[in-house]
C-alpha positions as a Python dict, from the first residue, in 0.01 Angstrom:
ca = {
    (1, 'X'): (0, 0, 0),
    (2, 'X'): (217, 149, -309),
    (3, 'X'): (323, -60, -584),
    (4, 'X'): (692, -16, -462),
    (5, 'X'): (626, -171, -148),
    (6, 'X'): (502, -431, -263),
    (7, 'X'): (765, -521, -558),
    (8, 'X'): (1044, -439, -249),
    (9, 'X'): (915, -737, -36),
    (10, 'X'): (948, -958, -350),
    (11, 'X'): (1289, -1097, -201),
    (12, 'X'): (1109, -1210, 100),
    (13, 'X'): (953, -1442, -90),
    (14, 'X'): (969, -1781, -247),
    (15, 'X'): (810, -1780, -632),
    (16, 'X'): (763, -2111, -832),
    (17, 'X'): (807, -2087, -1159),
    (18, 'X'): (694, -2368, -1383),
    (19, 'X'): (721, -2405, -1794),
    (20, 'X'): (979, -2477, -2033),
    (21, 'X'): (1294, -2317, -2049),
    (22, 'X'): (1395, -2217, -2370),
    (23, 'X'): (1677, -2075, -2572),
    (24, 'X'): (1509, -1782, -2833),
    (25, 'X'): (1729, -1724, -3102),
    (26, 'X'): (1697, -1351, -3358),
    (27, 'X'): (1785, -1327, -3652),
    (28, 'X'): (1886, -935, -3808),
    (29, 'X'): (1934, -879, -4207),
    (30, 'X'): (1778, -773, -4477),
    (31, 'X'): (1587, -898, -4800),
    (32, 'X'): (1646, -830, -5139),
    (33, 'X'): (1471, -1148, -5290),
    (34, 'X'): (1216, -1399, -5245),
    (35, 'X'): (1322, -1775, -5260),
    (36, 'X'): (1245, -1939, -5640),
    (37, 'X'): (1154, -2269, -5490),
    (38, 'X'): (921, -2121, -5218),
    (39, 'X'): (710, -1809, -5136),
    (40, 'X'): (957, -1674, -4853),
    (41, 'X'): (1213, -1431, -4806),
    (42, 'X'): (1591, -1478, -4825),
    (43, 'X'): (1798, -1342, -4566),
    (44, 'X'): (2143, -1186, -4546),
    (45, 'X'): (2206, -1241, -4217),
    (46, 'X'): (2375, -965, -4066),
    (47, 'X'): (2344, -1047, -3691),
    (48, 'X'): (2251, -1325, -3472),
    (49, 'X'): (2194, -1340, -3100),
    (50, 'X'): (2046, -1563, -2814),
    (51, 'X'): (1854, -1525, -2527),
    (52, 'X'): (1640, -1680, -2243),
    (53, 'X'): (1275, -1723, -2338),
    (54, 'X'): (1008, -1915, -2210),
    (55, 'X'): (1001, -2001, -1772),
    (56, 'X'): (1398, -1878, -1800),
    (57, 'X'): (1280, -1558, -1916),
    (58, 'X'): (1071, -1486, -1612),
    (59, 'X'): (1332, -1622, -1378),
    (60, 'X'): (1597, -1422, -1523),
    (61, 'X'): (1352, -1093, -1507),
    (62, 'X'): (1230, -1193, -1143),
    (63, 'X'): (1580, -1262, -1040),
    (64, 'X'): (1780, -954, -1167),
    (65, 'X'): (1477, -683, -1190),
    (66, 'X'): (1364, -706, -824),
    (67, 'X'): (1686, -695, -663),
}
């Protein structure tokens, strides 16, 4: 059996997913300095974004990839 077939009859079945759902959040900028009061980097952020990480992550992957 090819690895197509088998990924087609996904949506024939029923998958359980279990694990947190969470929200991952990224960060883009750049550094030009390291914090005084502490050894780490400041950021100017430049962009932020969200996205589904964790069990909501594979749901979201089994649920739009597969179709």
């Amino acid at each position: 059996m090819e690895l197509h077939d088998i990924i087609g009859g996904f949506n024939k079945k029923k998958i359980l997913v279990i694990g947190d759902m969470t929200v991952d959040k990224f960060i883009i900028g750049e550094v030009n300095r390291i914090s005084p009061e502490a050894p780490v980097p400041v950021v100017d952020i430049g962009s932020e974004s969200l996205a589904m990480g964790g069990a909501a992550n594979i749901i979201n992957h089994l649920t739009c990839t597969w179709r």
